[in-house]
C-alpha positions in Angstrom: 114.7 67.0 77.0 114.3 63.2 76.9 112.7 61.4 79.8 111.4 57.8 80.4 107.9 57.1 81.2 107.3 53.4 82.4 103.6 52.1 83.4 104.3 49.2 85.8 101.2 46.9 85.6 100.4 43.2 87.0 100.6 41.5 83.6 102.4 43.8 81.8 104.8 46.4 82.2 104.7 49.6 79.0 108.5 51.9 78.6 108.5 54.4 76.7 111.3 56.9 75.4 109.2 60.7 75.3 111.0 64.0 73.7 109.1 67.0 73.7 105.8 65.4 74.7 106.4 62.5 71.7 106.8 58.8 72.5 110.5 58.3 70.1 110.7 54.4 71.4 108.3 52.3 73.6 108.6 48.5 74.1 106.4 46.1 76.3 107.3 43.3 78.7 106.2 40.6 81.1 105.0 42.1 84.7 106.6 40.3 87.3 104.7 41.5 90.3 103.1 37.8 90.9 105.9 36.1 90.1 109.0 38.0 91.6 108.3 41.3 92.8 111.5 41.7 94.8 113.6 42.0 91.9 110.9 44.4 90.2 113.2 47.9 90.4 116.7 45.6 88.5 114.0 44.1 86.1 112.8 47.2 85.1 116.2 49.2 85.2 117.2 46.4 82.6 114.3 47.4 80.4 115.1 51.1 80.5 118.9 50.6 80.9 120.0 51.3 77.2 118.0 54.8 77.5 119.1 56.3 80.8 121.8 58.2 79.1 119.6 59.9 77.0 117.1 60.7 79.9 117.1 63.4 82.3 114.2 61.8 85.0 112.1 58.8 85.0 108.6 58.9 85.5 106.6 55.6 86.6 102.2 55.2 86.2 102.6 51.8 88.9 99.6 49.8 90.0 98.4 49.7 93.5 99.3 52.1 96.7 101.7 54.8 95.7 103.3 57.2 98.2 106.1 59.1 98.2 108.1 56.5 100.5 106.8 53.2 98.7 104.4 51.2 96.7 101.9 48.7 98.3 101.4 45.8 95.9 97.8 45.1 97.3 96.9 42.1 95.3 100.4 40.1 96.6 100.6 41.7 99.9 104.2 43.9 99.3 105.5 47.1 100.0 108.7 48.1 97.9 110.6 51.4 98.0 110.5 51.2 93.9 111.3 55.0 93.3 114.7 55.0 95.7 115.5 51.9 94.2 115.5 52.7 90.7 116.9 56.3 91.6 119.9 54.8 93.2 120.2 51.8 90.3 119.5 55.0 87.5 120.8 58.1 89.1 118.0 60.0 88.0 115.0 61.7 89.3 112.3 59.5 89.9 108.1 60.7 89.9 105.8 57.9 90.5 102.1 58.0 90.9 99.3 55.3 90.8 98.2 54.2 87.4 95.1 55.2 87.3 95.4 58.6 88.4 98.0 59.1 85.2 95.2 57.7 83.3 93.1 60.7 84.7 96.0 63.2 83.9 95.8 61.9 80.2 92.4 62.7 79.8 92.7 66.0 81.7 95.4 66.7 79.1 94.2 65.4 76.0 90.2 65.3 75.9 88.8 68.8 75.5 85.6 67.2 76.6 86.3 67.3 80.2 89.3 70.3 80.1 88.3 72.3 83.5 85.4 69.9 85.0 85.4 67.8 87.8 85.5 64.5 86.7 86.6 60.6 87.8 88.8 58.5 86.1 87.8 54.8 86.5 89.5 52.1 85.3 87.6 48.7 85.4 90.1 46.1 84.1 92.2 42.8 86.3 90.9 45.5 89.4 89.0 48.6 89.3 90.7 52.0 90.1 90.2 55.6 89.7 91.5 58.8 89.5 90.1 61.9 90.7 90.8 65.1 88.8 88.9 68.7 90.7 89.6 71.7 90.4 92.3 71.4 87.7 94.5 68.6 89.9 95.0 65.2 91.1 93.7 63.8 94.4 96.7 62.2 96.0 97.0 61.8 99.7 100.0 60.4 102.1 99.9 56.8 101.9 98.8 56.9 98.1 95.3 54.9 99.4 92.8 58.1 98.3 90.8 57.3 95.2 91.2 52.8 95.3 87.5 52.6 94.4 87.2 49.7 93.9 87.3 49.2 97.3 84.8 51.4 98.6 81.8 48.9 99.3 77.9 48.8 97.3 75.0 46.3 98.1 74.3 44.1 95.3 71.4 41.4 95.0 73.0 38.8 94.1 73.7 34.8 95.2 77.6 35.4 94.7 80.1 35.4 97.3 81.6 38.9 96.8 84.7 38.3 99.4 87.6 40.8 99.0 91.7 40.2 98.3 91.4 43.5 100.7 89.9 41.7 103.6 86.1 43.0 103.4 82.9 42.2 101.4 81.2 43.5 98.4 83.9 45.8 97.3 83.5 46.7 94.0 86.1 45.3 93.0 84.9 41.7 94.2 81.8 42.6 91.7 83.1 44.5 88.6 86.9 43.3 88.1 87.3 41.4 85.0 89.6 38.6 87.3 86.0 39.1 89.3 83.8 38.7 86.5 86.4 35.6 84.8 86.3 34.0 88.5 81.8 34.0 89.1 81.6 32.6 85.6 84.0 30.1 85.9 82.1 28.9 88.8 79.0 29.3 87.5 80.2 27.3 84.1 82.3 24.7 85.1 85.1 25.9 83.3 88.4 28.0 83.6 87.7 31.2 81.6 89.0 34.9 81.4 87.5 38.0 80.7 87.7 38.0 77.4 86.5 34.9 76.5 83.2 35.8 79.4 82.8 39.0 76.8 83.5 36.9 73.6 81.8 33.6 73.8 79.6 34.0 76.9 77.8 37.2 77.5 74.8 35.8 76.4 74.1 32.9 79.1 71.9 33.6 81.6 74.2 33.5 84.3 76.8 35.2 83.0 74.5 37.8 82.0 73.9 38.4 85.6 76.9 38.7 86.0 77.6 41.2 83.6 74.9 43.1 84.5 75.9 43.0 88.6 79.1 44.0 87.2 77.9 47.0 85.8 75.2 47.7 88.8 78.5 47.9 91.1 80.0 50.4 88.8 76.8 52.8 88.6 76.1 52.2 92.5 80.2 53.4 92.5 79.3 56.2 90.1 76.2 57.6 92.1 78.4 57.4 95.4 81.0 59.2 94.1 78.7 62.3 92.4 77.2 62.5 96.0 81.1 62.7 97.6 82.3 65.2 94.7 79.6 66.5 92.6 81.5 65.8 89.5 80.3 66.4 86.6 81.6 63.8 84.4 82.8 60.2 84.4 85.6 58.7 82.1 85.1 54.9 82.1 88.9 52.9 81.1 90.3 49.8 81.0 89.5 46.5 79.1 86.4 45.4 80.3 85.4 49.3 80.6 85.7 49.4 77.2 83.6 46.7 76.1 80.6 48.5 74.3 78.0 45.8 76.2 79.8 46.5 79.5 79.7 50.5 79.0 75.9 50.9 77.9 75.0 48.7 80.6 76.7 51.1 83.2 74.9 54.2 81.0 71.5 52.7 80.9 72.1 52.4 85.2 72.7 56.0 85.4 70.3 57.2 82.9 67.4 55.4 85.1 69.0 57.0 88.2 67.5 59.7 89.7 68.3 63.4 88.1 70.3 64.3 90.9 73.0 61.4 90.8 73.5 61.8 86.5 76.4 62.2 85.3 78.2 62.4 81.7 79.5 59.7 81.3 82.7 59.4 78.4 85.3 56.7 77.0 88.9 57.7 77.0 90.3 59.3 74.3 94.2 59.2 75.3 94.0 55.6 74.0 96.7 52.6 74.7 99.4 54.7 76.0 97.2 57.0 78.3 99.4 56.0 81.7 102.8 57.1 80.1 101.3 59.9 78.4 99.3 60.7 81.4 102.6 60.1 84.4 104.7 62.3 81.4 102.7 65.5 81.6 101.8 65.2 85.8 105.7 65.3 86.2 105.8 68.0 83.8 103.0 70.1 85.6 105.2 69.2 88.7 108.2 70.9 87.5 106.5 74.2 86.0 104.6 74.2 89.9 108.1 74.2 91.7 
């Protein structure tokens, strides 16, 4: 049984053809959330279009607020019913769940390290999101908001201006984002710069520094919150800026000088690139055998 697993993102979106749990064909192409999100469902049936005879249901890992009805494009302020639309354009079965949560899924399915734990799923890349896994399942909720992180609020001391896309201050995401992270040193350097060239050519300046470091204070002030909401054991740290070896010890040192109480293990993914398809394949999977 072939089915399509497509990971919308806002630069990029990843399609991949899966039979029996093994990617056959995958190919990458330009998000256009920020440029023209109202033809998003026809772009991507396009993509996929040349495979939907083969495929039996589609299953999409999508960036921002998923719920059953629609997705809420926070960053550009749009709602689209993306899985009627491409069920109607496709005339298959559609399962769609936030990004980050089929990032969780892939690690609950892949790394034996954190098979039956509690753990979080955080994903600290353009925004910072999570996924909750507990007691063998993903948190989801009705209007898809449960488990954006990254805009749950931490104190910082710090100079910055930490204002929200969301409306409110000092969300994490504000702090820890690598568009946050690109946008502070920018300021603080003159100069138009990403994240990867704040990581590549910068990291050592003493204002960027900071601001690598608040970066990382946000994420283990995040961290501690959460083990005092859940009491999860463990915490899988994703996405590019997550996985920049400077950016990861300095959210480890944080938490090792925490108090005992608020520790947690903390773990890099192991489901690699693909994690969201792999992840969204096997949740709609686990769907079906639950029905």
């Amino acid at each position: 049984m072939m089915n399509i697993a497509i990971d919308i993102g806002g630069t990029k979106i990843a399609c991949a053809l899966i039979d029996n749990d093994q990617i056959v064909n995958s190919l990458k192409v330009d998000s256009i959330i920020h440029t023209n999100i109202d033809d998003l469902a026809a772009y991507v049936y396009t993509v996929i279009e040349k495979w939907v005879p083969q495929a039996s249901a589609i299953n999409i890992a999508c960036t921002g607020q998923v719920s059953a009805e629609f997705v809420n494009f926070l960053s550009v302020r749009r709602k689209l019913p993306l899985k009627a639309q491409l069920e109607s354009l496709t005339n298959l079965p559609v399962t769609i769940i936030n990004d980050a949560s089929a990032a969780a899924w892939a690690e609950y399915t892949v790394n034996e390290q954190v098979k039956n734990k509690n753990f979080i799923y955080i994903t600290v890349s353009t925004g910072v999101g999570a996924g909750i896994v507990f007691n063998d399942q993903i948190i989801t909720c009705a209007d898809g908001f449960c488990a954006h992180l990254g805009h749950t609020t931490v104190h910082i001391q710090s100079n910055h201006n930490y204002s929200c896309h969301c409306g409110r201050k000092n969300c994490v995401e504000s702090i820890a984002s690598g568009t946050a992270i690109a946008k502070h040193a920018s300021k603080a350097l003159g100069k138009t710069l990403n994240a990867k060239d704040v990581f590549t050519n910068y990291a050592e300046h003493p204002e960027v520094a900071e601001i690598i470091d608040n970066a990382a204070s946000a994420v283990a002030e995040l961290i501690f919150n959460m083990k005092a909401t859940f009491g999860n054991e463990m915490v899988v740290i994703g996405g590019s800026v997550g996985l920049s070896a400077l950016f990861f010890n300095k959210v480890a040192e944080k938490i090792q000088q925490a108090p005992a109480i608020y520790q947690v293990t903390l773990l890099q993914p192991v489901s690699g690139a693909d994690a969201d398809l792999i992840g969204v394949h096997h949740y709609a999977q686990n769907q079906l055998i639950e029905k």
